[in-house]
LOKEPA-597346 format. One record per residue (C-alpha): residue number from 0; z, y, x. Coordinates in steps of 0.001 Angstrom, whole numbers, plus 500000, padded with zeros to 6 digits. Last residue first. Example, Ala and Ser with C-alpha at 12.3 -4.5 7.8 and 13.67 -1.06 7.14 Angstrom:
<atoms>
@seq = 1 | c3 = 507140 | c2 = 498940 | c1 = 513670;
@seq = 0 | c3 = 507800 | c2 = 495500 | c1 = 512300;
</atoms>
This chain:
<atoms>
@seq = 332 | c3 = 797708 | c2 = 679230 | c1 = 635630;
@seq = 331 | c3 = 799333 | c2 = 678594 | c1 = 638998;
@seq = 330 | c3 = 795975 | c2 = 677271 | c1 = 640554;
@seq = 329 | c3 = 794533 | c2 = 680452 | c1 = 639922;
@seq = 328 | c3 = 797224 | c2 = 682612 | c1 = 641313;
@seq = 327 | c3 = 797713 | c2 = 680109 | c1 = 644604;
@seq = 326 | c3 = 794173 | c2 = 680892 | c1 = 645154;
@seq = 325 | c3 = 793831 | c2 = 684623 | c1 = 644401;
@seq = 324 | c3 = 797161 | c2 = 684812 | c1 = 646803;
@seq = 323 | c3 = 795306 | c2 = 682525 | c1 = 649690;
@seq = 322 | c3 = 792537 | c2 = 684521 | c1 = 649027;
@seq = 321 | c3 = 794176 | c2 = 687643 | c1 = 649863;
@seq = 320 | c3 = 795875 | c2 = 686764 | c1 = 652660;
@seq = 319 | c3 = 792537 | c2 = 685561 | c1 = 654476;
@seq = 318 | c3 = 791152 | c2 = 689019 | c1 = 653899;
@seq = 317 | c3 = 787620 | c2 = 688790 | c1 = 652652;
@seq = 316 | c3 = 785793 | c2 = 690894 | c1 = 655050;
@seq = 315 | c3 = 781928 | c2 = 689380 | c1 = 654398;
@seq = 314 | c3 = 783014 | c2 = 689334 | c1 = 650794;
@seq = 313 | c3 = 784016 | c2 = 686936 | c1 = 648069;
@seq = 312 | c3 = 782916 | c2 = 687771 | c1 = 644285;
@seq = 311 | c3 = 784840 | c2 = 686652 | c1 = 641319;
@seq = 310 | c3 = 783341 | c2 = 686463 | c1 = 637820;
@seq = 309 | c3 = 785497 | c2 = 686253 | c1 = 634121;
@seq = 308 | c3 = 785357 | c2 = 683783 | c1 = 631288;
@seq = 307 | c3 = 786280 | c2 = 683092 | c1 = 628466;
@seq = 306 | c3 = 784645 | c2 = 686028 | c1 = 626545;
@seq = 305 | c3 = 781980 | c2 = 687636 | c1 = 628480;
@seq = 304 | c3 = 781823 | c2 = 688088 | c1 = 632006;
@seq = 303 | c3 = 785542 | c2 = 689817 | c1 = 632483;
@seq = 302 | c3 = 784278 | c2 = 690835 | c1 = 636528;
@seq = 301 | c3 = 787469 | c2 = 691153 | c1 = 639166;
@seq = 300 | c3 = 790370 | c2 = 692936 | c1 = 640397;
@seq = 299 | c3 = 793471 | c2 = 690939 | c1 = 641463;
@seq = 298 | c3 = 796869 | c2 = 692800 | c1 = 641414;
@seq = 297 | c3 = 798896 | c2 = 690385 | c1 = 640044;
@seq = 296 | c3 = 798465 | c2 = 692047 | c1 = 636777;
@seq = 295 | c3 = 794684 | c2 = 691390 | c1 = 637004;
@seq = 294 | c3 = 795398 | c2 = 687697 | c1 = 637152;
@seq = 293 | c3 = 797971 | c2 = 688153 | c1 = 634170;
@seq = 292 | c3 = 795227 | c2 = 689847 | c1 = 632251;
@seq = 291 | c3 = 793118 | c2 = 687119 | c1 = 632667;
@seq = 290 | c3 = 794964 | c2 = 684204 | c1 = 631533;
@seq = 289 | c3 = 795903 | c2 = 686710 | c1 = 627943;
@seq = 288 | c3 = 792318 | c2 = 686700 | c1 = 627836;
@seq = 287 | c3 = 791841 | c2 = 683177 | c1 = 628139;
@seq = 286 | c3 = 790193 | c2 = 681654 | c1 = 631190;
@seq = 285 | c3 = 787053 | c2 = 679751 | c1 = 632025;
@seq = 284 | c3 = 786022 | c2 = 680806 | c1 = 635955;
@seq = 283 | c3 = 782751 | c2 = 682163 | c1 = 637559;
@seq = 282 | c3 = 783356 | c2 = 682156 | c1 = 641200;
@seq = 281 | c3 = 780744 | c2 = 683855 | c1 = 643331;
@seq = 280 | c3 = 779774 | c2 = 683516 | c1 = 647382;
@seq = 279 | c3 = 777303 | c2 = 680886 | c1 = 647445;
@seq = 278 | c3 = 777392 | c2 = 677010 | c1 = 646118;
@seq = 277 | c3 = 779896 | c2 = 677030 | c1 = 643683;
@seq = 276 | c3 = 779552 | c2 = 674589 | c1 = 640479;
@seq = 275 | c3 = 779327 | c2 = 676610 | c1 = 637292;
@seq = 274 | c3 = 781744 | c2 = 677254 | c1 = 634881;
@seq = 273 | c3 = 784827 | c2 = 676175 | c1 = 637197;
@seq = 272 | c3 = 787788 | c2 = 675840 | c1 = 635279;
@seq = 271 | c3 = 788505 | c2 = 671659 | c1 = 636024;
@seq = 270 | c3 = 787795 | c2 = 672837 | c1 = 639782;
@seq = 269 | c3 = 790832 | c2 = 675119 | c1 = 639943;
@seq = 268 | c3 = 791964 | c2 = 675724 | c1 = 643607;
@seq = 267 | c3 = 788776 | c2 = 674212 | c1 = 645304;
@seq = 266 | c3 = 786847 | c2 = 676861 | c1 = 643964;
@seq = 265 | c3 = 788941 | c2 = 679372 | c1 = 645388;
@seq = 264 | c3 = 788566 | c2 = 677863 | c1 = 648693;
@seq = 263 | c3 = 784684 | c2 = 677437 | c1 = 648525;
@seq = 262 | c3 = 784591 | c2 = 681146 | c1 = 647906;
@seq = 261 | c3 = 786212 | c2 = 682156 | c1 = 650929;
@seq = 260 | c3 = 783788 | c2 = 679705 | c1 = 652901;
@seq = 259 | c3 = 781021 | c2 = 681624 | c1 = 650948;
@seq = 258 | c3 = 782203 | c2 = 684802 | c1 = 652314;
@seq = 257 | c3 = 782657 | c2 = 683521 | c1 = 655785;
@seq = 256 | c3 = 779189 | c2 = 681676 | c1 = 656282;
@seq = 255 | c3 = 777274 | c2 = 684983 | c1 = 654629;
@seq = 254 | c3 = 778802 | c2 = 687223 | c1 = 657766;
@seq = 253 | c3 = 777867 | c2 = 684036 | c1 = 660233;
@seq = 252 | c3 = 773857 | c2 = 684274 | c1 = 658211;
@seq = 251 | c3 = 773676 | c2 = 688180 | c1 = 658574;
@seq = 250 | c3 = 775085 | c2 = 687860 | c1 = 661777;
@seq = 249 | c3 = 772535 | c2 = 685841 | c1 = 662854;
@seq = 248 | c3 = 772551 | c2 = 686961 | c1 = 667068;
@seq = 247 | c3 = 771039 | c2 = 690355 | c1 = 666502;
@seq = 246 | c3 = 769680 | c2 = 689939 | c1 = 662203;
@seq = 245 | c3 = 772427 | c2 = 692405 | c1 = 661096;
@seq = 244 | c3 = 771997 | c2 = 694738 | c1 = 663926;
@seq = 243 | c3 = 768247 | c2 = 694947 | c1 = 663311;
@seq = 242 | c3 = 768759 | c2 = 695672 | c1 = 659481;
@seq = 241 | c3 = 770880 | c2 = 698862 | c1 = 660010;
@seq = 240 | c3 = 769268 | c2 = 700282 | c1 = 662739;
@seq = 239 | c3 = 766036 | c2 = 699989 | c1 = 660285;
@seq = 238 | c3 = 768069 | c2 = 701959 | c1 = 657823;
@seq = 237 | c3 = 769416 | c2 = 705036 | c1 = 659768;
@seq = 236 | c3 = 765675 | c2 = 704862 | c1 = 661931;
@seq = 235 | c3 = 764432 | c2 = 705723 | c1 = 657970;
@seq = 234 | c3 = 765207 | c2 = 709251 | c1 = 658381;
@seq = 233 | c3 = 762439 | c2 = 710961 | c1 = 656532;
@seq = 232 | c3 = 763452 | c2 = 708096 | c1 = 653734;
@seq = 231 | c3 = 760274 | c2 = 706743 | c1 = 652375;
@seq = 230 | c3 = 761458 | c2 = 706038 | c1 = 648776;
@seq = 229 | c3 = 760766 | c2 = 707866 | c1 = 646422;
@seq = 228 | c3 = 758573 | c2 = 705653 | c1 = 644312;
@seq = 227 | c3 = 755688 | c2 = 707667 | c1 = 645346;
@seq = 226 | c3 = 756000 | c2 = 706452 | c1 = 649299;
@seq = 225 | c3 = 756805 | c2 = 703211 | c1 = 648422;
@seq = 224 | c3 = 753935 | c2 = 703161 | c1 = 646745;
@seq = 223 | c3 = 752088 | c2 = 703724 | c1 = 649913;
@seq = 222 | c3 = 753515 | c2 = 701348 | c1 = 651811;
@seq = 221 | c3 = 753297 | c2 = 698644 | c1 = 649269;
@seq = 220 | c3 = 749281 | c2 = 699225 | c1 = 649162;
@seq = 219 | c3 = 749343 | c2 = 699221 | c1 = 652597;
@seq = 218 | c3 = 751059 | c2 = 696325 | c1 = 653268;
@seq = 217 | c3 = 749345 | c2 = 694291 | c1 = 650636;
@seq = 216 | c3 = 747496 | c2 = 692547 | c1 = 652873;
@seq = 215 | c3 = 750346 | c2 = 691221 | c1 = 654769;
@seq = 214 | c3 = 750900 | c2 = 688437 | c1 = 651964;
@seq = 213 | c3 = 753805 | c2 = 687071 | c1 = 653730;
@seq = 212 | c3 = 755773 | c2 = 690461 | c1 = 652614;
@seq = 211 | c3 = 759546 | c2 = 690953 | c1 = 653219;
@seq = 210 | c3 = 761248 | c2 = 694025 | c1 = 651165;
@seq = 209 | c3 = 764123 | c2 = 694765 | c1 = 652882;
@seq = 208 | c3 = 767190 | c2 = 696353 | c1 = 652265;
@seq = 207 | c3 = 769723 | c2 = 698840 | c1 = 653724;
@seq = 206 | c3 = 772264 | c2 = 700887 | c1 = 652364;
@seq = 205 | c3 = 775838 | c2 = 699968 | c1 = 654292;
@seq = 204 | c3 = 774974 | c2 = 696574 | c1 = 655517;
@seq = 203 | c3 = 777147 | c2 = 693606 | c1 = 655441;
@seq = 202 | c3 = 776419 | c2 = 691207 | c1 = 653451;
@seq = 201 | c3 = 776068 | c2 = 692792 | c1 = 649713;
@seq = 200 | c3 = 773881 | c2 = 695778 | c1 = 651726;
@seq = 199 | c3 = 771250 | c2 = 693238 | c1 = 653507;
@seq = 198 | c3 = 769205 | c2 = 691567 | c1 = 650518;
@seq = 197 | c3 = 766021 | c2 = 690302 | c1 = 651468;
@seq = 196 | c3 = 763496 | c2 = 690957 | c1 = 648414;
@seq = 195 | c3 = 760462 | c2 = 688753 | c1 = 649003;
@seq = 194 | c3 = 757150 | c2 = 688252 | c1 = 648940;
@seq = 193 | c3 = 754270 | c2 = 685953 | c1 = 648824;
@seq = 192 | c3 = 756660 | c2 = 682565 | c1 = 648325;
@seq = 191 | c3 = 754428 | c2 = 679524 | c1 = 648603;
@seq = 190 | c3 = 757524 | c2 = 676888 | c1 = 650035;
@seq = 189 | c3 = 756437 | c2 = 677457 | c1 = 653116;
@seq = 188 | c3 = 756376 | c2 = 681219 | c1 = 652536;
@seq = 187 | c3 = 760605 | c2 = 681145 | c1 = 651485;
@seq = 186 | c3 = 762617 | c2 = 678640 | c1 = 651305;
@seq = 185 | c3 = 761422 | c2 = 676591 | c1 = 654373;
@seq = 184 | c3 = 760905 | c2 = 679621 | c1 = 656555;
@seq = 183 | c3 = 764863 | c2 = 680374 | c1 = 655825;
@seq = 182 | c3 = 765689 | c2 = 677180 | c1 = 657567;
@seq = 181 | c3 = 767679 | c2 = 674897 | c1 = 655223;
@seq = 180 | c3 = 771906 | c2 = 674829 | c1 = 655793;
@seq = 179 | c3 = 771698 | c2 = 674712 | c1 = 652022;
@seq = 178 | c3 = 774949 | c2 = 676776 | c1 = 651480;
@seq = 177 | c3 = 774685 | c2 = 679213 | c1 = 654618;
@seq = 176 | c3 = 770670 | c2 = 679360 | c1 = 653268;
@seq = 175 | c3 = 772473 | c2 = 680201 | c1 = 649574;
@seq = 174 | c3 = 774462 | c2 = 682907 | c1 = 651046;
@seq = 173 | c3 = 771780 | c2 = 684503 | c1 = 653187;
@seq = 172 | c3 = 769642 | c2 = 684492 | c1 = 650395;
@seq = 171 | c3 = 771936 | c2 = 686988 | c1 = 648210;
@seq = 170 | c3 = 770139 | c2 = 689482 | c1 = 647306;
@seq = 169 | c3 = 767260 | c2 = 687504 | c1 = 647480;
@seq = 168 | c3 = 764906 | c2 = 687891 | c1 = 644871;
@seq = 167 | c3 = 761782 | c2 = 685845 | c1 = 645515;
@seq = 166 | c3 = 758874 | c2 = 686759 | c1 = 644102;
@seq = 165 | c3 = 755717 | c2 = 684202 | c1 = 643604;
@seq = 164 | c3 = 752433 | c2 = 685051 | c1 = 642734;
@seq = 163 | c3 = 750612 | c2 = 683282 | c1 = 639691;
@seq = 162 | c3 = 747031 | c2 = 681524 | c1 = 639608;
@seq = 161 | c3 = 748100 | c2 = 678924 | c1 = 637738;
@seq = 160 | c3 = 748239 | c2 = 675912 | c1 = 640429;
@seq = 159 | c3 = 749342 | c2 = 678252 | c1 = 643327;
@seq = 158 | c3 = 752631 | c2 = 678798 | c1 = 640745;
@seq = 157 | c3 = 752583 | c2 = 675384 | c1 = 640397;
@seq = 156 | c3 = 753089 | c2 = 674474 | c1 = 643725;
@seq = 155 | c3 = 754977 | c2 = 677398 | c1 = 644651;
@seq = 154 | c3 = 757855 | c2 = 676165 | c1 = 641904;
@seq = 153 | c3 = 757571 | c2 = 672252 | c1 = 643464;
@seq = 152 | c3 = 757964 | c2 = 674220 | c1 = 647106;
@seq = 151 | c3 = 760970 | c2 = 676294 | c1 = 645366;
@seq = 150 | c3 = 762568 | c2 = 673045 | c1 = 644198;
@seq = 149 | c3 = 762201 | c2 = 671155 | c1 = 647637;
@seq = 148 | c3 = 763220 | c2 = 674032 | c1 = 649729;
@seq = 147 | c3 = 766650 | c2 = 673921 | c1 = 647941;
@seq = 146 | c3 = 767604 | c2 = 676811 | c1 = 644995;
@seq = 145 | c3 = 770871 | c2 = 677477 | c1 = 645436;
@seq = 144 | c3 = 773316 | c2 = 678182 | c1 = 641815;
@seq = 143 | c3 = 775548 | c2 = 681324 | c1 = 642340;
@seq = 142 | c3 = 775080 | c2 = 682606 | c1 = 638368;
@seq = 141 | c3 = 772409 | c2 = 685097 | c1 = 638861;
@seq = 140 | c3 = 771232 | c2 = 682469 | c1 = 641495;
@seq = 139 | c3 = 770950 | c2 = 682484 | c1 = 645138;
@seq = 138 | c3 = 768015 | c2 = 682717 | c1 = 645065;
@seq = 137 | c3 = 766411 | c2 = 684885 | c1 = 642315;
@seq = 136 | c3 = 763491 | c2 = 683815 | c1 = 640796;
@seq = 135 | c3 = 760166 | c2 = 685497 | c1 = 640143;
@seq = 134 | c3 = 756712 | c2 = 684269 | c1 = 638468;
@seq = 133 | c3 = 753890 | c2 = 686605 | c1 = 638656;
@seq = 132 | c3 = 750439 | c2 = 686951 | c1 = 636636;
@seq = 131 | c3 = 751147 | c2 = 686251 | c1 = 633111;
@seq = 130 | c3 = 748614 | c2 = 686884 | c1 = 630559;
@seq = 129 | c3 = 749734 | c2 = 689589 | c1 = 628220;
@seq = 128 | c3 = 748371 | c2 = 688236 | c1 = 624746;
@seq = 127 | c3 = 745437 | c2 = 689806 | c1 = 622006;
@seq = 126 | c3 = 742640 | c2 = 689595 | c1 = 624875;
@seq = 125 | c3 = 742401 | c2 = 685694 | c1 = 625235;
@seq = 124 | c3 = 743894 | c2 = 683071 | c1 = 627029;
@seq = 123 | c3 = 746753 | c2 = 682351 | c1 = 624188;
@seq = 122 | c3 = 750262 | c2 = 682058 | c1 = 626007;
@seq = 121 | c3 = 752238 | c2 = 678760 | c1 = 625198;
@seq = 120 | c3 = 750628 | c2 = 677088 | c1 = 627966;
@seq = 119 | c3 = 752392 | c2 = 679391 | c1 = 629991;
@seq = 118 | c3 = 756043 | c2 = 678905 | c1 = 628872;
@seq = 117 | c3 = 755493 | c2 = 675314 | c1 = 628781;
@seq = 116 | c3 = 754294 | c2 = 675496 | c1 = 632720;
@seq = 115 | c3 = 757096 | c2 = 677502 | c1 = 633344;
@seq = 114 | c3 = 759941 | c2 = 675537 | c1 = 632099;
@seq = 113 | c3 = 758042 | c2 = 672127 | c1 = 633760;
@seq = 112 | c3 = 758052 | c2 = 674157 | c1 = 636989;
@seq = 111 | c3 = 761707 | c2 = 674486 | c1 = 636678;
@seq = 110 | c3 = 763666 | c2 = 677879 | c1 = 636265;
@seq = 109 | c3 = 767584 | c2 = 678664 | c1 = 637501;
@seq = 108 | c3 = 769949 | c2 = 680922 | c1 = 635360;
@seq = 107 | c3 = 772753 | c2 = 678417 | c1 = 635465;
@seq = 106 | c3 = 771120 | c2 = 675804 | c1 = 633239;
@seq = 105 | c3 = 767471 | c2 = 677075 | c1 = 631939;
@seq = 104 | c3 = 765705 | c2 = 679463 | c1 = 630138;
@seq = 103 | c3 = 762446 | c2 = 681842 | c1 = 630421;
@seq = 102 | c3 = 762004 | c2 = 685244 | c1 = 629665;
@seq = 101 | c3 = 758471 | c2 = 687016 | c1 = 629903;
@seq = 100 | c3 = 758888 | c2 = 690664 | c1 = 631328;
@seq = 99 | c3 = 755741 | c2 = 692631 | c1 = 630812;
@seq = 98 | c3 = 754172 | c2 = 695001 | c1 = 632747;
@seq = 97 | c3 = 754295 | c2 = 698545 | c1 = 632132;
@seq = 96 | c3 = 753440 | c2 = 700965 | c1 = 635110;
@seq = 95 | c3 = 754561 | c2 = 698127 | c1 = 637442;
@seq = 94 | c3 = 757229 | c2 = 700391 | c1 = 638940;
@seq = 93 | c3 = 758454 | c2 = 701406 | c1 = 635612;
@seq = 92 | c3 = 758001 | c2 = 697943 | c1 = 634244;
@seq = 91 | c3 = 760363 | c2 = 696324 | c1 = 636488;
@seq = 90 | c3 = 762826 | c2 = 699583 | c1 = 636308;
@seq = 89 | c3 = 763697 | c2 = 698682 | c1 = 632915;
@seq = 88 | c3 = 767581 | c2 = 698850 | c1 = 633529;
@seq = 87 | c3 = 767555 | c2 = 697118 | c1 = 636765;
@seq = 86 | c3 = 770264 | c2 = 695068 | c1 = 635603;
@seq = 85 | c3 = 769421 | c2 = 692227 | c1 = 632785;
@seq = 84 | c3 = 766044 | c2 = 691742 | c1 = 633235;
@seq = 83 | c3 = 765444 | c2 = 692311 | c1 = 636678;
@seq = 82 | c3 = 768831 | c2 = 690759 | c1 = 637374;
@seq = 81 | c3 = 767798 | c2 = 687156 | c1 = 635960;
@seq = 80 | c3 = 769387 | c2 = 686580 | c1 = 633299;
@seq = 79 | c3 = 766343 | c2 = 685536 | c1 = 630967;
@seq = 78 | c3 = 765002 | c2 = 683949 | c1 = 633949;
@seq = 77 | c3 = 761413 | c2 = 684906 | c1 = 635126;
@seq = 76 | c3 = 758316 | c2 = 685324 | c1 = 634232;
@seq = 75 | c3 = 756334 | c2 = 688288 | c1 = 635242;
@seq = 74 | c3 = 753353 | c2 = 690009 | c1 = 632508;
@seq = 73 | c3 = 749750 | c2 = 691630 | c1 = 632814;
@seq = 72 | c3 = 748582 | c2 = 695164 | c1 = 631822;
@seq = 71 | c3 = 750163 | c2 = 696849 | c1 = 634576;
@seq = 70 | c3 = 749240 | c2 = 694839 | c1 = 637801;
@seq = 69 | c3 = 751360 | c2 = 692156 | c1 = 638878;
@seq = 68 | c3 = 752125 | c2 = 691371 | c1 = 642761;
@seq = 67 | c3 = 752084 | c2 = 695223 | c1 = 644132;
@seq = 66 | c3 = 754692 | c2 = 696247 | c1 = 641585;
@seq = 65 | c3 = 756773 | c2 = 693312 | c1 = 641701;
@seq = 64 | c3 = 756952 | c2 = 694018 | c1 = 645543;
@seq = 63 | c3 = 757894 | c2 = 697514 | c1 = 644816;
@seq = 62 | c3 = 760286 | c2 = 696189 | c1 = 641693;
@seq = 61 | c3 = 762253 | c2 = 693859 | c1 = 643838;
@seq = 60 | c3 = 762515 | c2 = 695760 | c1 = 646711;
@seq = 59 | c3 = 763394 | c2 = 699317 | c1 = 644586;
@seq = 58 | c3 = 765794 | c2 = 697120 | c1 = 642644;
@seq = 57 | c3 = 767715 | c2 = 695597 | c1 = 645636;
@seq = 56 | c3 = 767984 | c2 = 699088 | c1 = 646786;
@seq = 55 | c3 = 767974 | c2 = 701758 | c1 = 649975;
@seq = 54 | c3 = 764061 | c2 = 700426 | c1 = 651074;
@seq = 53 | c3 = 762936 | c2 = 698787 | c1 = 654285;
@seq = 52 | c3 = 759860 | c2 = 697555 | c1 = 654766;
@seq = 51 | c3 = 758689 | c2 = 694616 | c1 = 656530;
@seq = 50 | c3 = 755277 | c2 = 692924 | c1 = 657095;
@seq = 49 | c3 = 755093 | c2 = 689261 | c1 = 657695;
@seq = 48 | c3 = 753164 | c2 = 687241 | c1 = 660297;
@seq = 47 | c3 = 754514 | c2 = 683554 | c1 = 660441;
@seq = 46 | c3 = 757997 | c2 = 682335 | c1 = 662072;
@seq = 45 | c3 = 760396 | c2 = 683267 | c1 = 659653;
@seq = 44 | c3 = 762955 | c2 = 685483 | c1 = 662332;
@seq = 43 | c3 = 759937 | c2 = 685521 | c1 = 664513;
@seq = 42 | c3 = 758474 | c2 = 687405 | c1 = 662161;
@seq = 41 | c3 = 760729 | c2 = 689319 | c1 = 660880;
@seq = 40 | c3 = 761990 | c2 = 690882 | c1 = 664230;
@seq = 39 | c3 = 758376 | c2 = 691737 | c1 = 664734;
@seq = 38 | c3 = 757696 | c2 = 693635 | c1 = 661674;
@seq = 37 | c3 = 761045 | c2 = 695449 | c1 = 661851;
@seq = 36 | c3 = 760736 | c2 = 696955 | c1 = 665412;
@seq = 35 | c3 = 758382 | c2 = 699985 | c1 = 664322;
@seq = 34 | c3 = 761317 | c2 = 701263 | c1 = 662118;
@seq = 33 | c3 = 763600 | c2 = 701098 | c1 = 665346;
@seq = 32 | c3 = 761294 | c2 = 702559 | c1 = 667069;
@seq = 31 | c3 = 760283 | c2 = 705476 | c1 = 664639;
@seq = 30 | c3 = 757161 | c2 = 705799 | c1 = 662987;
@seq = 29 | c3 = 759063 | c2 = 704543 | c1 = 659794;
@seq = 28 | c3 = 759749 | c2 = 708508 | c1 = 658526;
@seq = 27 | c3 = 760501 | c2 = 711071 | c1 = 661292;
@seq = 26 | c3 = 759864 | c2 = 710153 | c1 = 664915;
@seq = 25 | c3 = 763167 | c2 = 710588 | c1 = 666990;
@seq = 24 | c3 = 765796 | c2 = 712321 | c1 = 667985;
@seq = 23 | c3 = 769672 | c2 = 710911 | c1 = 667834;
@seq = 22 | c3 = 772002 | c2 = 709489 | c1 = 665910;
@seq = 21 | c3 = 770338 | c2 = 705521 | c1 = 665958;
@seq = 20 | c3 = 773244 | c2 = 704754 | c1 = 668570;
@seq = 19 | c3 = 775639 | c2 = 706109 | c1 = 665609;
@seq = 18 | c3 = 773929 | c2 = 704107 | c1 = 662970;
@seq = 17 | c3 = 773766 | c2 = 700881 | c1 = 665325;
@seq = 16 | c3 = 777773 | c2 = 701038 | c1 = 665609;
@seq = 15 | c3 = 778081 | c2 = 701452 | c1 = 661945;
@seq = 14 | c3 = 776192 | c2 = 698194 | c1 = 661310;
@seq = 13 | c3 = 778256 | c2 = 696418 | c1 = 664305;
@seq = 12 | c3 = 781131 | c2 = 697845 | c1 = 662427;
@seq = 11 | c3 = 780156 | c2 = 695686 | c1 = 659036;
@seq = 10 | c3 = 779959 | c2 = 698169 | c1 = 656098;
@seq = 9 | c3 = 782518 | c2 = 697512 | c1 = 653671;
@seq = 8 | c3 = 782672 | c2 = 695305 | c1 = 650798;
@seq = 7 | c3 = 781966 | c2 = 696907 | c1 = 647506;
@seq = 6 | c3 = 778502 | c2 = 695280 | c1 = 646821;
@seq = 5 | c3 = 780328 | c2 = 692353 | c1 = 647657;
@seq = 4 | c3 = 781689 | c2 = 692536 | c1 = 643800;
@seq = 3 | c3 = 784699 | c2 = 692484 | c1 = 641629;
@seq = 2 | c3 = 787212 | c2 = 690623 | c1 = 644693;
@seq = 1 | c3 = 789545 | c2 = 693243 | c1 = 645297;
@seq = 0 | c3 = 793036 | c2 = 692697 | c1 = 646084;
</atoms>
């Protein structure tokens, strides 16, 4: 009974279905129609002009759009657990061609304006220090907090206010908008987002993302590092198929709707061991080791996060059955 990651989960069969009716000839590269389709879908899906490109990995969207934000000699801020720090194993300054990572803190891996502001007034203006020149945050959280409209607008704000772009990672952003219930415009370039990271494979999709830019003149400049980074697929219909059959009739946000509701349950069966309050699709419960180990000898597989605790991840698929079980489990220790 799996429940160690949604990166796991299988492919959705309306995914697989668009592969197969994507099996046949057709432009190489994004020329395609399905490729040339992306652009448009996104926009109406946010409601402004954006340019879309699909990539196989969270950390090639990330670090592309990173890439095209913050130039080499200049620094991001973000969370100290933030995934670009901790799991994309320097890639953030391989794409940039160096830039800095400047760590920030705050409860459950989320950043306030008044965190960033001290951070940057702590930087010298002059030559001898990396002046910052993006700020990124991942929504949902590293550790399954939602960031509401209201705290990225207050984040935009300031990031306007100092002359820093704004990344969004979001892996999981169709979990936190099935939280918030907000309209994805709202989180995102209303709130003074430039670009954004829109996670597709954890929900659904087999090895899809998309990196969304509201700052459409960096298209070509993210176009053509994608290129060098590896990542212009000759067959990138396979992707874009991929992406449109997740956004046909929201079933990126009904997919996100069951994991988190398979979450919420599991929550509800231990709420004095919850380390963090859940609001997506990840449970992060205290236990003991010896607690643990007679989870996993139930036959429940899951994250050990560091000592006293341990991570579980709901899926797309989650099998009623098998939550039910997990649930009964927890509640039992």
């Amino acid at each position: 009974m799996r429940f160690f990651s949604d990166n796991a989960a299988p492919a959705h069969p309306r995914v697989l279905e668009a592969i197969a009716a994507a099996n046949r000839l057709d432009t190489a590269y994004d020329g395609d129609e399905w490729s040339q389709r992306l652009d448009g879908a996104f926009s109406d899906l946010f409601g402004t002009e954006v340019r879309a490109f699909w990539v196989t990995t969270g950390t090639a969207a990330n670090c592309l759009a990173l890439a095209a934000l913050c130039p080499p000699y200049r620094s991001i801020l973000c969370h100290r657990d933030a995934h670009i720090e901790v799991d994309e194993a320097g890639a953030p300054g391989f794409f940039t061609g160096g830039a800095k990572l400047v760590l920030l803190d705050g409860a459950g891996a989320k950043v306030t304006p008044e965190t960033v502001a001290a951070v940057c007034d702590g930087i010298r203006d002059d030559v001898h220090q990396v002046q910052p020149a993006a700020l990124s945050i991942t929504n949902a959280t590293e550790y399954v907090l939602v960031y509401h409209a209201a705290e990225i607008a207050a984040l935009g704000e300031l990031a306007k206010r100092r002359g820093l772009a704004f990344h969004m990672d979001g892996a999981r952003l169709a979990n936190a908008l099935a939280s918030s219930g907000e309209a994805i415009a709202d989180v995102t370039w209303r709130a003074g987002v430039d670009a954004l990271s829109f996670g597709f494979v954890k929900n659904g999709g087999l090895n899809a993302e998309c990196m969304i830019l509201f700052r459409t003149e960096l298209a070509d400049e993210v176009a053509v590092r994608r290129k060098r980074a590896g990542h212009l697929l000759s067959k990138g219909r396979y992707l874009a198929a991929q992406i449109l059959a997740m956004l046909e009739d929201g079933l990126w946000l009904d997919n996100a709707r069951t994991a988190n509701a398979a979450a919420k349950r599991l929550a509800q069966a231990a709420p004095q061991r919850l380390a963090y309050p859940v609001e997506a699709n990840e449970i992060f419960l205290k236990t003991t080791d010896e607690e643990a180990d007679a989870l996993r000898a139930q036959g429940f597989d899951f994250y050990e996060w560091g000592p006293g605790q341990i991570r579980f991840v709901t899926s797309w698929n989650q099998q009623d059955e098998d939550v039910n079980r997990l649930a009964s489990a927890i509640a039992a220790l």
